[in-house]
N, CA, C and O atoms as a DFTB+ gen file, in Angstrom:
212 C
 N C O
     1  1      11.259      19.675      -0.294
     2  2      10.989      19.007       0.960
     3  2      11.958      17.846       1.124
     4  3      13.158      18.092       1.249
     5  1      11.537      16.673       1.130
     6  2      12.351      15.506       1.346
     7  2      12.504      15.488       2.579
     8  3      12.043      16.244       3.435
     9  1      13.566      14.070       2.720
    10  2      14.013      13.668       4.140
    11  2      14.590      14.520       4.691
    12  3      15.234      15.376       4.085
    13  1      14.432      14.441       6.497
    14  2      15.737      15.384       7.201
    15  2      17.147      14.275       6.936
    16  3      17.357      13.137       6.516
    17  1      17.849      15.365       7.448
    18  2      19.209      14.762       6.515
    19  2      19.597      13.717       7.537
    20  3      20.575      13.082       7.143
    21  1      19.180      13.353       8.644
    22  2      19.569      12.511      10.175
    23  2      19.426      11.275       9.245
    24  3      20.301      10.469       8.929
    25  1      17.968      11.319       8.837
    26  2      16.953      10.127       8.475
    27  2      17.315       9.769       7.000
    28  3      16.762       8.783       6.512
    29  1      18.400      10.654       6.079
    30  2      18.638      10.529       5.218
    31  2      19.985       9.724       5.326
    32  3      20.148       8.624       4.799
    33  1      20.761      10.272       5.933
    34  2      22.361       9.390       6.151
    35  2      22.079       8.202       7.035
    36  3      22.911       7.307       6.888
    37  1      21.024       7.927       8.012
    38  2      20.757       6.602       8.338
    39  2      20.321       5.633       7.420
    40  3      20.620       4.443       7.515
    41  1      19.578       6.144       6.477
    42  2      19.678       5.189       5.469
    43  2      20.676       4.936       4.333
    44  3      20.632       4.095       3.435
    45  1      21.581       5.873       4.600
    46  2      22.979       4.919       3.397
    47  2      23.482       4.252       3.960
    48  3      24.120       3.447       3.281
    49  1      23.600       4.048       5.684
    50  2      24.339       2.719       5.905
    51  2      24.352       1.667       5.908
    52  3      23.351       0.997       6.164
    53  1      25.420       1.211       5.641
    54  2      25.123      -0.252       5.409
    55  2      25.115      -1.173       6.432
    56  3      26.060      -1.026       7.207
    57  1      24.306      -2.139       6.710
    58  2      23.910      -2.911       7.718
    59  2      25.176      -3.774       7.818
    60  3      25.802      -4.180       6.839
    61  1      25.573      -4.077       9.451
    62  2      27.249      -4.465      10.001
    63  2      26.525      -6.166      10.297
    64  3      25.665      -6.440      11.134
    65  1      27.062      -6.923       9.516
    66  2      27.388      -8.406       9.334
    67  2      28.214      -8.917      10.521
    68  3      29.441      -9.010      10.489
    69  1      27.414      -9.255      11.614
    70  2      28.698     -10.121      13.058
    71  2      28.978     -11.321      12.585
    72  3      28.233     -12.036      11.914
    73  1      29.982     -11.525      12.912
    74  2      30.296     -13.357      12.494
    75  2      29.997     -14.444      13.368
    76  3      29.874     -14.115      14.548
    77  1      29.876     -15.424      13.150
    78  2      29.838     -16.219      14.197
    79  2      30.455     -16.190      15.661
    80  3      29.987     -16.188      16.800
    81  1      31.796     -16.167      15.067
    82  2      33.157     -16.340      16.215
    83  2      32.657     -15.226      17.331
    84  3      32.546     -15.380      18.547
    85  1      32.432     -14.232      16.648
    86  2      32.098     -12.871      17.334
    87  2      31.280     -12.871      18.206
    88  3      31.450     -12.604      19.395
    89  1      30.407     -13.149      17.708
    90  2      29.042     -13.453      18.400
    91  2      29.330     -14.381      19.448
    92  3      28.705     -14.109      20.473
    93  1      30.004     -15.302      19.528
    94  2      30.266     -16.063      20.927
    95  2      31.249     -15.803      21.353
    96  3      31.586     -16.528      22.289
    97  1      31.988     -14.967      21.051
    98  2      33.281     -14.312      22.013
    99  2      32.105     -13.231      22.886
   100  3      32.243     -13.200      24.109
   101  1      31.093     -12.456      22.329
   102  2      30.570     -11.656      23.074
   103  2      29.610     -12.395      24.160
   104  3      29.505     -12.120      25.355
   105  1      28.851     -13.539      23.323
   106  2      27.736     -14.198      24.450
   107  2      29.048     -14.503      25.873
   108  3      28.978     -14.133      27.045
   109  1      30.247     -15.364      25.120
   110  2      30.676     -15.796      26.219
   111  2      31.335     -15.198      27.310
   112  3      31.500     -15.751      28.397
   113  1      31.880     -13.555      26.879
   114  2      31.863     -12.699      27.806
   115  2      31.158     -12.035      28.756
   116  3      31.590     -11.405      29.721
   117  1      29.701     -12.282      28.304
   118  2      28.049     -11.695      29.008
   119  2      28.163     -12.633      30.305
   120  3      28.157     -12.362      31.506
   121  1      28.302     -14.221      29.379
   122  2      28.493     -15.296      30.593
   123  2      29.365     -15.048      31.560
   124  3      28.911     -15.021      32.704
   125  1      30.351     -14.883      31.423
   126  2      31.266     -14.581      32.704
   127  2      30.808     -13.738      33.819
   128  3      31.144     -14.117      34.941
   129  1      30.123     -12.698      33.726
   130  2      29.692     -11.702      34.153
   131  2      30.792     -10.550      35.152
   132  3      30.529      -9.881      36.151
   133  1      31.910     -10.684      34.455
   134  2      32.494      -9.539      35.341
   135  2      32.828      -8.347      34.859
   136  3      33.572      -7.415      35.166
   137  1      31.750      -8.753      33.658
   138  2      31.481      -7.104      33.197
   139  2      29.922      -6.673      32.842
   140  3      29.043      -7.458      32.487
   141  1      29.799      -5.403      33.000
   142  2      27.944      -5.309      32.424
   143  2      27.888      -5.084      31.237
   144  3      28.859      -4.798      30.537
   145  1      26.808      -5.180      30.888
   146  2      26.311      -5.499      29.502
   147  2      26.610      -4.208      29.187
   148  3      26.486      -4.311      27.967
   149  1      26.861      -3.260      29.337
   150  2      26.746      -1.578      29.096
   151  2      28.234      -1.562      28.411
   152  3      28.564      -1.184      27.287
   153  1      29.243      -2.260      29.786
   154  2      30.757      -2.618      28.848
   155  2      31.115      -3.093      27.880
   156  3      32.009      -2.671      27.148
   157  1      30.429      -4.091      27.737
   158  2      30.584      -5.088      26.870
   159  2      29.944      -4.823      25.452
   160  3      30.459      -5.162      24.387
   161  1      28.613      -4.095      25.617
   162  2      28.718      -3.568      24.446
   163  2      29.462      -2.214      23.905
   164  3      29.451      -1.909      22.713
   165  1      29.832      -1.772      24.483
   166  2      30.598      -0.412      24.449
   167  2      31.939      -1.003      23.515
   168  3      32.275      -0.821      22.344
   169  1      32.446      -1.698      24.507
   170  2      33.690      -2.986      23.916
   171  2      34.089      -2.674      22.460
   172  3      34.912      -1.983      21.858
   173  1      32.611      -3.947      22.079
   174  2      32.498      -4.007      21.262
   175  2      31.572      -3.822      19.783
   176  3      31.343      -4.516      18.793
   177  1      31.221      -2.534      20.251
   178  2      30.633      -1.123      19.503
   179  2      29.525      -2.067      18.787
   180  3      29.601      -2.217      17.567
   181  1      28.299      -2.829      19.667
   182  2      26.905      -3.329      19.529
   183  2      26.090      -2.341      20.505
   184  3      26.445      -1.429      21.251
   185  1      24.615      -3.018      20.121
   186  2      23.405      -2.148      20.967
   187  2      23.400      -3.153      22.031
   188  3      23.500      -4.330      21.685
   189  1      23.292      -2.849      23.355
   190  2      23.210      -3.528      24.523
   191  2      21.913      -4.723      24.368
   192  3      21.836      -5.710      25.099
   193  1      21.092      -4.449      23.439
   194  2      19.802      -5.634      22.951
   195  2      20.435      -6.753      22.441
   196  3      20.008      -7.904      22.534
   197  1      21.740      -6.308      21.750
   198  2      22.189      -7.309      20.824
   199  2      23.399      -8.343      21.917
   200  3      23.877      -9.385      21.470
   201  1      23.706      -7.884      23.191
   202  2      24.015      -8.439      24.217
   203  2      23.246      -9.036      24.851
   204  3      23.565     -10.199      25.100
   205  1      21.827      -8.494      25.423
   206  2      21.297      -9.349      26.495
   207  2      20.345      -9.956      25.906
   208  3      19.461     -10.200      26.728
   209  1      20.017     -10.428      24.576
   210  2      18.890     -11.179      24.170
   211  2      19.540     -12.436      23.346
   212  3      18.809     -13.294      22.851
């Protein structure tokens, strides 16, 4: 039996560390707003939660 293999390779990854800098290059791009949050995370390969919250 065991895991399906989806639920199995989601758990070897390893959790992605943003940096500071990062993190406010992205807030401060949200701020501007002349792009949507959909771009912006696309951009920069985050979950759109991790943009608008």
């Amino acid at each position: 039996m065991g895991f399906p293999e989806h639920i199995w390779e989601a758990a070897l990854t390893k959790t992605r560390r943003l940096s500071d800098p990062f993190k406010a290059r992205v807030a401060l791009e949200a701020l501007r707003g002349d792009r949507t949050i959909q771009e912006i995370a696309t951009r920069h390969r985050v979950h759109l939660n991790q943009v608008s919250t």
